[in-house]
C-alpha positions in Angstrom: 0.0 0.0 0.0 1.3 3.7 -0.6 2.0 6.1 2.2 0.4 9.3 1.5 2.3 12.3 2.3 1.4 14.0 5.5 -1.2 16.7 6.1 -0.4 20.4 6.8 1.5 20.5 10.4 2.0 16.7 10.3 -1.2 15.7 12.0 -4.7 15.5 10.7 -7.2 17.5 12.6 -10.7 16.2 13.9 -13.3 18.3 16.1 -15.9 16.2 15.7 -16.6 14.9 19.5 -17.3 11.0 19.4 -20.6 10.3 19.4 -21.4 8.6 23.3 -20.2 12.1 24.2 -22.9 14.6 21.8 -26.3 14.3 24.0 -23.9 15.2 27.1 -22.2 18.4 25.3 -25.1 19.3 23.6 -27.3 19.6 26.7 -24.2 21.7 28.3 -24.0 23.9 25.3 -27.8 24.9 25.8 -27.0 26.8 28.7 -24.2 28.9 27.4 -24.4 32.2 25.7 -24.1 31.7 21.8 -23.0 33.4 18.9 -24.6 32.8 15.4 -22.5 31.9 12.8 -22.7 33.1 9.1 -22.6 31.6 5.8 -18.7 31.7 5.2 -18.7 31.1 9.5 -20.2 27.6 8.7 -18.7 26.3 5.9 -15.4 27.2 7.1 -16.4 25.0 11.2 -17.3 22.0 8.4 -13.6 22.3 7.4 -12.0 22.7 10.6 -14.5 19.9 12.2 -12.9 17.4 9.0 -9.2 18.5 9.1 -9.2 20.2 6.0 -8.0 23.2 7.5 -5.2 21.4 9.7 -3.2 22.7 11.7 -6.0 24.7 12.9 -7.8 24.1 15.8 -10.3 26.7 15.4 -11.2 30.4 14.5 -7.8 32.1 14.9 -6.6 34.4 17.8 -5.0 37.8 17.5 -1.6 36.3 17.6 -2.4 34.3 14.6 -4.5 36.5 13.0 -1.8 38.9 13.3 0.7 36.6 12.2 -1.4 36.0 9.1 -1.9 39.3 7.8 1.8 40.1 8.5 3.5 37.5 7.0 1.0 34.4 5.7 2.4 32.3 8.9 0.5 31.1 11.7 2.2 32.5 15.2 4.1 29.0 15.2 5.7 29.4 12.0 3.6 27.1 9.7 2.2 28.7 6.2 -0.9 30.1 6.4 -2.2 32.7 3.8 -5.8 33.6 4.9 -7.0 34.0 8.4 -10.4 32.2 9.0 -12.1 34.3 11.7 -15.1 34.8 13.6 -16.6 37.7 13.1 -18.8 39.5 15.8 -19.7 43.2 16.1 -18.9 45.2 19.0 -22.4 44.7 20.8 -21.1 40.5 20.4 -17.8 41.6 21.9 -19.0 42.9 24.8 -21.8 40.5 25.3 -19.5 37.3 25.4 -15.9 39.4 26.6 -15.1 37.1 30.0 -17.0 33.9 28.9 -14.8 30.7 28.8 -16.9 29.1 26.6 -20.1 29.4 24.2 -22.4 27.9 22.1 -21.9 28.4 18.3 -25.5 28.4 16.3 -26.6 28.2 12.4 -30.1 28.5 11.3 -33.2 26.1 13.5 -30.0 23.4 14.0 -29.4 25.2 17.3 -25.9 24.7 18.7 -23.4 23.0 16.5 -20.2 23.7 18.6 -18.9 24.4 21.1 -15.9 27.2 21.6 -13.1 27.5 24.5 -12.7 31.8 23.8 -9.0 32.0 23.9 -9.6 36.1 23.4 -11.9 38.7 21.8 -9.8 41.0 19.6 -10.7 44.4 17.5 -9.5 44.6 14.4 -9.2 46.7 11.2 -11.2 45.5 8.7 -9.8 47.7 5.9 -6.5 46.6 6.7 -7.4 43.1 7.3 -8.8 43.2 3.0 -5.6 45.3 2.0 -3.8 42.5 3.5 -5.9 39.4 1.8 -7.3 40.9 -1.3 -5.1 43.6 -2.2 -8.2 46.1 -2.5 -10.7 47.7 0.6 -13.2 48.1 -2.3 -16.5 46.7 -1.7 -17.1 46.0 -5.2 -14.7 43.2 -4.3 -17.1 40.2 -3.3 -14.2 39.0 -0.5 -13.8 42.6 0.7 -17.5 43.0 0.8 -17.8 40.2 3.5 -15.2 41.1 5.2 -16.2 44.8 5.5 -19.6 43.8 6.8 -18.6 41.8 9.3 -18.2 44.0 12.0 -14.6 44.9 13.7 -14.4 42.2 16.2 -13.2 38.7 15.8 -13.1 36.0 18.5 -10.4 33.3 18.7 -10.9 29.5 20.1 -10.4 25.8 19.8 -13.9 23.9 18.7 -15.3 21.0 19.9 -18.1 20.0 16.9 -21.0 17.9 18.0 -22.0 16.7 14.6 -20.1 15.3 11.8 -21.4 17.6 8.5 -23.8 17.0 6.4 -22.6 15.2 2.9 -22.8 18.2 0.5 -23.7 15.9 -2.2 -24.2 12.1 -1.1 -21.8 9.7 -2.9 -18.9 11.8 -3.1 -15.7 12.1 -0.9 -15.8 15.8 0.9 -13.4 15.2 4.0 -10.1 14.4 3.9 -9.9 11.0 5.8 -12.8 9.9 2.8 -10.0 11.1 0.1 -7.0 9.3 1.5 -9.1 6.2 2.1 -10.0 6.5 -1.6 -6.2 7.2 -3.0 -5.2 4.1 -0.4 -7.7 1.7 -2.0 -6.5 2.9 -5.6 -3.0 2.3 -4.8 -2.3 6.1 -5.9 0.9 7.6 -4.7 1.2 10.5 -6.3 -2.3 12.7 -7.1 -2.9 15.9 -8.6 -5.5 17.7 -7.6 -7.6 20.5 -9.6 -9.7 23.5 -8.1 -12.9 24.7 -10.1 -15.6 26.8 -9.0 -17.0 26.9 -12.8 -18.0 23.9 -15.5 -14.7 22.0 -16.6 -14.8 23.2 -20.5 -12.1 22.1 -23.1 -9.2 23.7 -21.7 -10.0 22.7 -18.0 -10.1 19.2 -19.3 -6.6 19.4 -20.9 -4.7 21.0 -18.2 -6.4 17.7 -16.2 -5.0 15.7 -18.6 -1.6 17.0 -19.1 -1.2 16.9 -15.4 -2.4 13.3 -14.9 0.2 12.1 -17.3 2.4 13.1 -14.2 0.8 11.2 -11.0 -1.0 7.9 -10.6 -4.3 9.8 -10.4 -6.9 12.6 -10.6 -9.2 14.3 -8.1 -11.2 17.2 -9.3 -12.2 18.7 -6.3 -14.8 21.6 -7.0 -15.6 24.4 -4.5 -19.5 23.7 -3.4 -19.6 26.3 -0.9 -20.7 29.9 -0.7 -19.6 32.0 -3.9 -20.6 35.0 -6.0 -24.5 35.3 -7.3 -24.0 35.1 -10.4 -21.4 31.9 -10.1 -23.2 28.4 -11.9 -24.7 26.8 -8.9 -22.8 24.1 -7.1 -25.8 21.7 -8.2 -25.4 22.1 -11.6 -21.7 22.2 -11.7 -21.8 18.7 -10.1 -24.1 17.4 -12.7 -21.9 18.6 -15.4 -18.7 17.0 -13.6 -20.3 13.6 -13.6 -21.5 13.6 -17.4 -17.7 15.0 -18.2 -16.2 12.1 -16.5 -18.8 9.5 -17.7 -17.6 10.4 -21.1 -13.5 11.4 -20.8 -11.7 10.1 -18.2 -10.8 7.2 -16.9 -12.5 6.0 -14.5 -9.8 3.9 -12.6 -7.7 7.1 -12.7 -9.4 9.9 -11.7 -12.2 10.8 -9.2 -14.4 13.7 -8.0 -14.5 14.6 -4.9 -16.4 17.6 -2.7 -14.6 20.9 -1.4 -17.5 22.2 1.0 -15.2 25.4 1.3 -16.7 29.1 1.0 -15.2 30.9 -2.2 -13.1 34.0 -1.2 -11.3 35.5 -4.4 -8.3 35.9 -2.8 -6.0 35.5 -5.7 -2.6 34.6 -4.8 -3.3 33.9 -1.4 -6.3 31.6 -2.0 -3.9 29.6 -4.3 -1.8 28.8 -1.4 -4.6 28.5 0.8 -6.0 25.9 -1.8 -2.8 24.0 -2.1 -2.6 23.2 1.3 -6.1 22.4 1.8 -5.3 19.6 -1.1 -2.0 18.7 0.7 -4.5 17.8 4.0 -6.9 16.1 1.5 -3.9 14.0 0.7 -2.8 15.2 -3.0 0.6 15.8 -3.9 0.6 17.9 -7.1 -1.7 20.9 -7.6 -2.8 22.8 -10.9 -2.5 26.6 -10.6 -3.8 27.9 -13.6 -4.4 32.1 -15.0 -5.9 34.3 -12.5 -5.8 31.5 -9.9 -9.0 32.5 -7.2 -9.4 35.9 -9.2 -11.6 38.2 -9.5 -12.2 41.6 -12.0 -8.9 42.9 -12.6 -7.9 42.5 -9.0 -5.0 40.1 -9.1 -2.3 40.1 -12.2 -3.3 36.8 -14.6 -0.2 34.9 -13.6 -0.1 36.8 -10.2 -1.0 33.9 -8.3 1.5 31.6 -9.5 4.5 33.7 -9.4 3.1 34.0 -4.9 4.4 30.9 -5.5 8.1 31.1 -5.7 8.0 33.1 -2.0 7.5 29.7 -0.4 9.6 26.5 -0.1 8.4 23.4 -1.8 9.5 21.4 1.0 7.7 23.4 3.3 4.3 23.7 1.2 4.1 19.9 1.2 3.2 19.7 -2.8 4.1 20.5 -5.9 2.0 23.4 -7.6 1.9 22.7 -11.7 1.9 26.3 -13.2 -0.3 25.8 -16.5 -0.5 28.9 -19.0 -4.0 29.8 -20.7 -5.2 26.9 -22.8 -7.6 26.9 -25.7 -8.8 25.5 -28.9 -6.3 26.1 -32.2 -8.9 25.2 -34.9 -5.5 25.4 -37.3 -3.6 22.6 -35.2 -6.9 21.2 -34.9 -6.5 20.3 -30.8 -5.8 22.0 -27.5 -3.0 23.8 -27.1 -1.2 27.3 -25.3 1.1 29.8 -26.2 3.7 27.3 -25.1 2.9 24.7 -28.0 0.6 27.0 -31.2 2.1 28.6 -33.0 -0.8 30.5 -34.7 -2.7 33.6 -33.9 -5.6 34.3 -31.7 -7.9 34.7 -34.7 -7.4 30.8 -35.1 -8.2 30.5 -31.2 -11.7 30.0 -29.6 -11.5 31.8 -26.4 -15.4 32.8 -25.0 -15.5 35.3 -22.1 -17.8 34.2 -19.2 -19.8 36.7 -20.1 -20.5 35.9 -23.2 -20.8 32.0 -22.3 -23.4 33.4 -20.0 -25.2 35.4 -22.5 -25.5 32.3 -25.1 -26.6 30.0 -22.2 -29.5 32.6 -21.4 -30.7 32.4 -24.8 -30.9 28.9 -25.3 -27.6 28.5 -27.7 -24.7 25.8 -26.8 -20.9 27.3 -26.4 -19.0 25.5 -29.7 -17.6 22.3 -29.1 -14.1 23.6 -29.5 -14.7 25.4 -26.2 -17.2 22.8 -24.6 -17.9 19.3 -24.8 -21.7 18.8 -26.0 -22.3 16.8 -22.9 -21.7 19.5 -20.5 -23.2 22.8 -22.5 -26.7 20.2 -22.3 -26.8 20.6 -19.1 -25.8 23.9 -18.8 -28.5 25.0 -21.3 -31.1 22.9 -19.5 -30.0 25.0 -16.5 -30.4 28.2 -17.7 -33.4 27.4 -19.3 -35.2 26.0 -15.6 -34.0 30.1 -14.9 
């Protein structure tokens, strides 16, 4: 059997309290004072609960948070490019300052966790987006949340009383369900590819190219919280499975789940992603243009060249930097600038935009760009609109 590399930190993380212990912690949590989490504040206990987020124990404290912004390491020296917070406003602040512990809430579920408060810390939230996203401005959808949030943030370990939900039954979406998986397949060596869109044409080749590399394949989409006008995570699965019905092999690749909220961080999310994919137990991961970007917020290779301030050896895997790819109808097949030689009029590059706009009127993206299986559903989609 193949040993898998080791998570982020050396150990993988799990909150999840075992189960003869829930009705007890769950009857103590309904007497402490709680705090509501909020969309992003959910997904992101889901990931600390699985590991995903490993080495962390919880929503950061100042000196990590601090440590963070200043110089994308946790206080103990470990790479860590995005703080994951808990955001409260200053009425919250003052309301649970001096409590050891408290209940942490989502929707009717009532409490979900429990939280040791290691400390309740202001903050800057216009520095805190300069720091992540390059940009304070709100038209920034990472900014936006951020900005919102109020100027307080509280820091704590976790004990989670419930394993999460499944996202989507059927598929792998924690990190001991992916390393099972990659153990059972005899993979070593795995690359693993982000994607919060459709996997068109040039998706698929980059996946390709790279799993002439490794032993295997996971495609590991972001389901969580993104942008309105983002496909939904729904329809994105449906178009994964017909993809790899149809195009890959099916001993060699797999799809898994990424219950993560979206943050358009750009060069830090690509780190950030990288070594959530290192604790889901890949060794190689695709960084494409505009890795996590957004607008014109982040250079198109920005995220990539974040890269080289980071030891390999440190990050744990090995990031495969892949230029724009498209369809040459002169060389007939998929290529970049690295291997056409012709001219963009010879290249079929669609906007998302413009995808959009044909999907809203009922027409399919040419198969150069999409295969027929996936613009179906797509158009089906957008029709149900």
């Amino acid at each position: 059997m193949p040993t898998l590399e080791p998570p982020h930190g050396g150990t993988l993380v799990n909150l999840v309290v075992p189960h003869k212990e829930r009705d007890l912690l769950a009857e103590f949590a309904s007497g402490l004072k709680s705090k509501e989490l909020d969309e992003r504040e959910f997904w992101d206990l889901g990931l600390l609960a699985t590991g995903a987020y490993s080495p962390l124990r919880g929503f950061v404290t100042e000196r990590d948070y601090n440590s963070i912004l200043a110089g994308n390491r946790l206080d103990s020296g470990l790479i860590w490019t995005l703080p994951i917070t808990l955001s409260a406003t200053e009425t919250e602040a003052n309301r649970l300052s001096g409590e050891e512990e408290i209940a942490l809430t989502y929707g009717d579920a009532g409490a979900i966790a429990i939280m040791r408060i290691e400390d309740v810390y202001k903050v800057d939230p216009v520095a805190e987006c300069e720091a992540v996203f390059k940009s304070a401005d709100p038209a920034h959808p990472g900014a936006k949340v951020v900005l919102e949030a109020g100027e307080y943030r509280i820091g704590g370990e976790l004990q989670v009383l419930d394993e999460p939900a499944a996202p989507f039954p059927g598929f792998p979406y924690t990190p001991t369900e992916t390393r099972a998986e990659f153990e059972r397949r005899n993979w070593s060596t795995i690359v693993a590819f982000q994607t919060r869109n459709p996997v068109h044409r040039a998706h698929e080749y980059l996946c390709k190219c790279a799993l002439e590399l490794v032993d295997g394949l996971m495609l590991h989409p972001l389901v969580g919280a993104t942008k309105e006008d983002d496909i939904p995570a729904d329809v994105r699965m449906r178009c994964y499975e017909v993809l790899f019905e149809k195009y890959f092999p099916q001993d060699r690749a797999i799809i898994a789940c990424l219950p993560a909220p979206m943050r358009y961080a750009g060069p830090k999310e690509a780190i950030h992603h990288a070594l959530i994919r290192r604790n889901y137990g890949a060794t190689h991961f695709i960084v494409g243009r505009d890795h996590a970007g957004v607008g014109d917020y982040y250079g198109t290779y920005e995220a990539q060249l974040f890269f080289d301030n980071f030891d390999p050896a440190e990050l744990g895997i090995t990031p495969l930097m892949f230029e724009h790819a498209f369809f040459c109808r002169a060389c007939n097949q998929m290529g970049s600038d690295k291997t056409c030689p012709h001219g963009p009029d010879e290249r079929v590059h669609l906007s998302g935009t413009k995808v959009r706009e044909m999907l809203g009127e009922g027409e399919s993206p040419p198969g150069e760009f999409s295969r027929p299986e996936v613009a179906e559903v797509l158009v089906e989609a957008y029709a149900r609109r």
